[in-house]
N, C-alpha and C positions, 0 to 999 in steps of 0.2 A: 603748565603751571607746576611749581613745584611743590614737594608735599610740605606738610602742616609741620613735620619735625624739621628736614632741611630750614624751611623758612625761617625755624627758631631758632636757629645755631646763631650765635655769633662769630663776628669775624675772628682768629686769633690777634692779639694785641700785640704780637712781635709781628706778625706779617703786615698789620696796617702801619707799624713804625718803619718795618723793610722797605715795604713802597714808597712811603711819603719820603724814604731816604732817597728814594734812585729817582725819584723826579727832581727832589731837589737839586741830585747832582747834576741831571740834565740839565735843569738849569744855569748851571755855574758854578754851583754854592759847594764851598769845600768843607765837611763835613767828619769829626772825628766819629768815629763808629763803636758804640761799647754796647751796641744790641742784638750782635749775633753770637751766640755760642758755636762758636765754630775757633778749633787751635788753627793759629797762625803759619805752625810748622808746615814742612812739607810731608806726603808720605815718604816713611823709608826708602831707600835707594832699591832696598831686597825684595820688597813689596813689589815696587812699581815693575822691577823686571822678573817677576813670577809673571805678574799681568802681562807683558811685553811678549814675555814667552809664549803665554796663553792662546796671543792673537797668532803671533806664527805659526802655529803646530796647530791651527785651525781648532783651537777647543772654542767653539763658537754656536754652538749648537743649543737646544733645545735641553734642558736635564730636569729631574724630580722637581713638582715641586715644592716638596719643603729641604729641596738642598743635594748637594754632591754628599753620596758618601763620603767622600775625603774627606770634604767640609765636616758633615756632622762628628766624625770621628776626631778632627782637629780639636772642635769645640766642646767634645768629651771629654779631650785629653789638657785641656783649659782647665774645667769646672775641677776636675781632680788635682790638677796641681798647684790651681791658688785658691782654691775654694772645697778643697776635702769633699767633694759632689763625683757621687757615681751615678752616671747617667748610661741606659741600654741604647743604641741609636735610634730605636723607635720613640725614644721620649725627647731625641732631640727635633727643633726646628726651626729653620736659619729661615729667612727671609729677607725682601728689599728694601730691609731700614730696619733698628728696631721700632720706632715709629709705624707704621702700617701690622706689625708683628703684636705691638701691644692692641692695635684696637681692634686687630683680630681674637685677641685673646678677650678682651673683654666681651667682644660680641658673641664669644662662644659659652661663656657662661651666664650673662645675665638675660635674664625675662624683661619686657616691660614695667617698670614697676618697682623693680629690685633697688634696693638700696647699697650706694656704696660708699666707705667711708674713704676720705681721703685727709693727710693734714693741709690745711695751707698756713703759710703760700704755697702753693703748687701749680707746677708747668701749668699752663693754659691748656694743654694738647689733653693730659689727662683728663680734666674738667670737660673737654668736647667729647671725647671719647665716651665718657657716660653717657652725654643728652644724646648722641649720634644713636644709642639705640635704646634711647626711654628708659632711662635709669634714674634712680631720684638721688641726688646730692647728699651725703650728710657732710658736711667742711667744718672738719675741727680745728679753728682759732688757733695757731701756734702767735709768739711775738719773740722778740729780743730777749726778757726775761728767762726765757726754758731755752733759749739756745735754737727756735723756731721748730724744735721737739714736741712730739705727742708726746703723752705722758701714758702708763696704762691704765690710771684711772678714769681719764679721759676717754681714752676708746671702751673700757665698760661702759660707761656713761652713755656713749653715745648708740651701741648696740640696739638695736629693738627687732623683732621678730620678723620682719623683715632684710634684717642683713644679710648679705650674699658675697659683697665684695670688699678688702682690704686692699688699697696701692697704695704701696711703699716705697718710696722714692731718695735711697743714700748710697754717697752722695746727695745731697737736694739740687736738682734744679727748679727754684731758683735763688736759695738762702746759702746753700752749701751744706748745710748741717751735716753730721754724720751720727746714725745713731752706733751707740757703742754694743759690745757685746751683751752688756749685764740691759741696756737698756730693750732691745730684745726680747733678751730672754723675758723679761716681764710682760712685754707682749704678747710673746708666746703662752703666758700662763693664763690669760684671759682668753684668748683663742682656744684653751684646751675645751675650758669649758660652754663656748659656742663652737660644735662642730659641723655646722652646715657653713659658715663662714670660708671662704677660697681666700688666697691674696696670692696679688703681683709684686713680687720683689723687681724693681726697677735699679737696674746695678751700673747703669751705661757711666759713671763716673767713678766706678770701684779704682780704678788706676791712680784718681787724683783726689789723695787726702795727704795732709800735712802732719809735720812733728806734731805728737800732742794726742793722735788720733791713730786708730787702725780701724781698718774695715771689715766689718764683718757681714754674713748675708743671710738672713732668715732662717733659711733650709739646713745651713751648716750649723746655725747655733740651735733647732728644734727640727733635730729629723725626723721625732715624730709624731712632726706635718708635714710631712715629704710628700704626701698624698694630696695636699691640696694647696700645694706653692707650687707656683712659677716662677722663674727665675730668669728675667729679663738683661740683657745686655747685648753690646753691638761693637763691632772696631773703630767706629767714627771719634768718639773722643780720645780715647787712648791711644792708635796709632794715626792721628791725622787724618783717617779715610771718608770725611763726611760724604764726598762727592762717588765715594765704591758703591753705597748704599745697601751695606750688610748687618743686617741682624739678629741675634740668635737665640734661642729660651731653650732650659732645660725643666720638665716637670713630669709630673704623673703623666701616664701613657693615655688616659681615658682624655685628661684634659690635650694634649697631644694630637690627638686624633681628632678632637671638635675644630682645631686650628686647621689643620689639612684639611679636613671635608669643606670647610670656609674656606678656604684659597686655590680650593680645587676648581671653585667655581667663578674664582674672583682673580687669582694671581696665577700668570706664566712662570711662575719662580724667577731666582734674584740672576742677576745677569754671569752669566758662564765664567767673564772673565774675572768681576769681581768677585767669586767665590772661590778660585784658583789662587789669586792675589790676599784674601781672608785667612785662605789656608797658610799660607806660607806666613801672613802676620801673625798668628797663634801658635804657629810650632818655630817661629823662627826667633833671632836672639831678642832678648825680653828687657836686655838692660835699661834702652832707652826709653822705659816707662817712670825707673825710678830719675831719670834725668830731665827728661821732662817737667817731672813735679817739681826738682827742686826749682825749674824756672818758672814755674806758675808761682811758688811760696815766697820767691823774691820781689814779683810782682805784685803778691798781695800782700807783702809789709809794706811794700813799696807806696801801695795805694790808698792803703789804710794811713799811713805816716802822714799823706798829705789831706784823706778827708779829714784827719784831728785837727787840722789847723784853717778848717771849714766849719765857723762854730754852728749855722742852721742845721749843719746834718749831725746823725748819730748814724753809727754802724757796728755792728755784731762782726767778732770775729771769725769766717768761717770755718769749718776745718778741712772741707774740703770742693770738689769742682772748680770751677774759674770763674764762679757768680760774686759779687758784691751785694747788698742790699740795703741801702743806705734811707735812712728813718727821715721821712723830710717836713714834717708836722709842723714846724716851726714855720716854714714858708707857705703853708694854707693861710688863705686869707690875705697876703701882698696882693701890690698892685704892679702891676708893669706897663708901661705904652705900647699901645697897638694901633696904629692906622691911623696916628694923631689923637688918639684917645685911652681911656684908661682901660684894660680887664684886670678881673681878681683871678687870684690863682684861686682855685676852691679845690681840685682833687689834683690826683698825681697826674692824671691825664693831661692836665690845665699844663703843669708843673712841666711834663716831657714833650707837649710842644712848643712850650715856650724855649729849653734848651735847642731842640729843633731850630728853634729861629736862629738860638746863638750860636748855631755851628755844631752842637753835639746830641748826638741819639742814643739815648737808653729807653729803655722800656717801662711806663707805667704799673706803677706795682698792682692799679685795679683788674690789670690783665691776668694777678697772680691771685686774683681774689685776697688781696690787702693794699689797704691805704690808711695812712699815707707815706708810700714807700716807695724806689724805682728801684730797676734793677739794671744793674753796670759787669758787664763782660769785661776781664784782665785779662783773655785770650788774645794780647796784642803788648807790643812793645813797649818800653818804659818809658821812650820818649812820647811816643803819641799816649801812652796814659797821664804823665805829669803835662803834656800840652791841652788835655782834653780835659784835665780835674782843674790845671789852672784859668780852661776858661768856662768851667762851671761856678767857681768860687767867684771870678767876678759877675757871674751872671745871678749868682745869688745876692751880691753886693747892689747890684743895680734895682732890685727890686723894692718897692715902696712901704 
C-alpha cells in the first residue's frame, strides 16, 4: 500500500501528455510535438568525444557522490566567468539531472509544514517537489499583464511566519519570463528583512534569453544572501545534453552538505562518463551558446508572427527559454464533435486533447497551475512549427 503522501501526488501534466503521445503514435497517428522541452540540436561534436574517450581509457568506474573533482572545478570555473559567483569545491554539487538535484535540495531544507512560495505559472516538477515532502504551496498569481513576473510587493504580501522557501525560476519554464537585474534587486530587499527565508535560484535556461533582455541570477545581484541561495543549473538545455543527465548547484556549504548526506543514502552519483563529457562542455568553446539563441529567437518571431494571425489566442512575448504560452480564454466554452456527439471545451485540459486528436501536443496550462492557457515548445524547426500552428488555427476554426 502506498503511503498517504505518494497517493496524493499527482501525475505531472507533461508526462501524461508524453504518454498519450507515444500511444498515439503506436497507433499510427502522426503527431506534431511542441510538448517537450527538450533542444532539437545535437550535442557538440567536442562533447560527445570527451565521452567517447571516457568509455576507452575505462573511466567507467564508481566516483563521489556529489561529483568528479574535475567536474566540480569545471562548474566553479562557470559560475565565475558568466556569473561573477565564487564558489570553494565543497560548496559545489553536480548531480544526475538538475531535476533529481532540486528536489533534493528542497528536501534538505524544508519540515513538514513549511511553506514555500513559488510564482506561477510554474514547472509542474517544482509544485511536486514541495507536496513530495509535505510542504504547504503559497502560488503567487503572475498573468500577461506583469510579463508572468512576481512583483515585490507581492512576495511581501505573501510571507507569513511560516516561510522557509523562495524558487525562482529565470528563465521561466514555462512562460519564459526573465526577471531583470533591478527586478531582483527588489526582491532582494524584502528578503533582507525576512531572514530565515532560503531560495533556489533555478537558472537551467540562463543561455537562452533574447534581444531586449540580459540575465541575471540572485546571488550575483545580492551577495549578501550568498548564505542562503542556491544556485541551480545543468548542461541539458544549453548544450543539448538532456539525455547526459547532469546537474549542478553552487551555494552555502551548510546547505551543500544537507544535499550530500541525502544522496549519500539515495544516489550512486551521476554517471562517470557523462561527467567527463559535462566537463569538457563547461571549459570547452562557448560560442555556440550565443548561436543557438539566435536560432531559438528566429523561431520565436517566427511563431509569434503566426499566433497574431490566430485571433482566439493571445500570447505574451517571451524573453527568454523556448516556451510559448498562449492565452486561450476565448475557446473555453466551444463545442467540438466527439464520437458523433457534442463536448464543450471547459479547461485547457479539455482544450489539449482535443489538439491531441488534431494531430498536435502541447501541454495544458492547468498542469502550470494556470488556465486558461497551454504551453508550446519552439525547440523544433520552422517547418514543423508553421505545420503544427497551421493545424492549430484550423482546429480552432472548427470549433462550435
Amino acid at each position: 500500500m502506498l503511503s498517504n503522501l505518494t497517493a496524493s501526488l499527482p501525475s505531472s501534466a507533461i508526462v501524461t501528455v508524453f504518454n498519450r503521445a507515444i500511444e498515439l503514435r503506436a497507433q499510427g497517428h502522426d503527431l506534431i510535438d511542441f510538448s517537450v522541452g527538450e533542444p532539437d540540436f545535437d550535442t557538440p561534436e567536442h562533447i560527445c568525444e570527451a565521452g567517447m574517450r571516457a568509455i576507452t581509457e575505462g573511466a567507467t568506474r564508481y566516483t563521489a557522490t556529489d561529483g568528479t573533482a574535475a567536474l566540480k572545478d569545471a562548474v566553479r570555473r562557470k559560475f565565475t566567468r558568466d556569473n561573477a559567483l565564487e564558489f570553494s569545491r565543497d560548496q559545489i554539487i553536480t548531480c544526475s539531472g538538475a531535476k533529481p538535484l532540486l528536489a533534493t535540495a528542497v528536501q534538505a531544507v524544508l519540515n513538514p509544514g513549511d511553506q514555500v512560495i513559488i510564482p506561477t505559472p510554474a514547472w509542474a516538477s517544482h509544485l511536486g517537489m514541495v507536496a513530495m515532502v509535505g510542504g504547504h504551496l503559497k502560488q503567487v498569481e503572475t498573468g500577461m499583464a506583469t510579463g508572468f513576473k512576481m512583483s515585490a510587493p507581492q512576495l511581501q504580501a505573501t510571507i507569513t511566519p511560516k516561510t522557509r522557501l523562495l524558487l525562482l525560476c529565470s528563465p521561466s519554464n514555462p512562460t519564459g519570463a526573465v526577471y531583470s537585474r533591478q527586478e531582483l534587486s527588489q526582491l532582494a530587499s524584502v528578503l533582507r528583512q525576512h531572514p530565515d527565508i532560503v531560495v533556489i535560484s533555478d537558472d537551467l535556461y540562463e543561455h537562452i534569453v533574447f534581444e531586449g533582455a540580459s540575465f541575471a541570477t540572485l546571488a550575483g545581484v545580492a551577495p549578501d544572501l550568498s548564505e542562503r541561495i542556491l544556485t541551480v543549473n545543468g548542461v541539458s538545455k544549453a548544450y543539448a545534453m538532456t539525455g547526459w543527465r547532469i546537474g549542478y548547484a553552487g551555494g552555502p556549504k551548510w546547505w551543500a552538505d544537507g544535499i550530500r548526506a541525502i544522496l549519500s543514502q539515495t544516489n550512486g552519483g551521476s554517471c562517470s562518463i557523462s561527467q567527463i563529457a559535462a566537463t569538457a562542455a563547461l571549459d570547452g568553446p562557448q560560442e555556440l551558446l550565443a548561436e543557438r539563441c539566435k536560432t531559438y529567437l528566429k523561431r520565436r518571431d517566427f511563431a509569434l508572427d503566426r499566433l497574431a494571425q490566430i485571433p482566439d489566442l493571445k500570447v505574451a512575448t517571451p524573453d527568454g527559454a523556448f516556451y510559448l504560452m498562449p492565452e486561450c480564454g476565448n475557446l473555453i466554452g466551444r463545442q467540438r464533435a466527439l464520437d458523433g456527439g457534442i463536448s464543450t471545451i471547459e479547461t485547457s485540459t479539455d482544450l489539449a486533447d482535443y489538439f491531441l486528436d488534431c494531430g498536435i501536443v502541447v501541454v495544458p496550462g492547468a498542469g502550470f497551475s494556470c488556465d486558461p492557457y497551454f504551453r508550446m515548445s519552439i525547440a523544433t524547426s520552422e517547418g514543423l512549427i508553421e505545420e503544427g500552428l497551421n493545424k492549430i488555427a484550423r482546429a480552432c476554426d472548427a470549433l462550435q
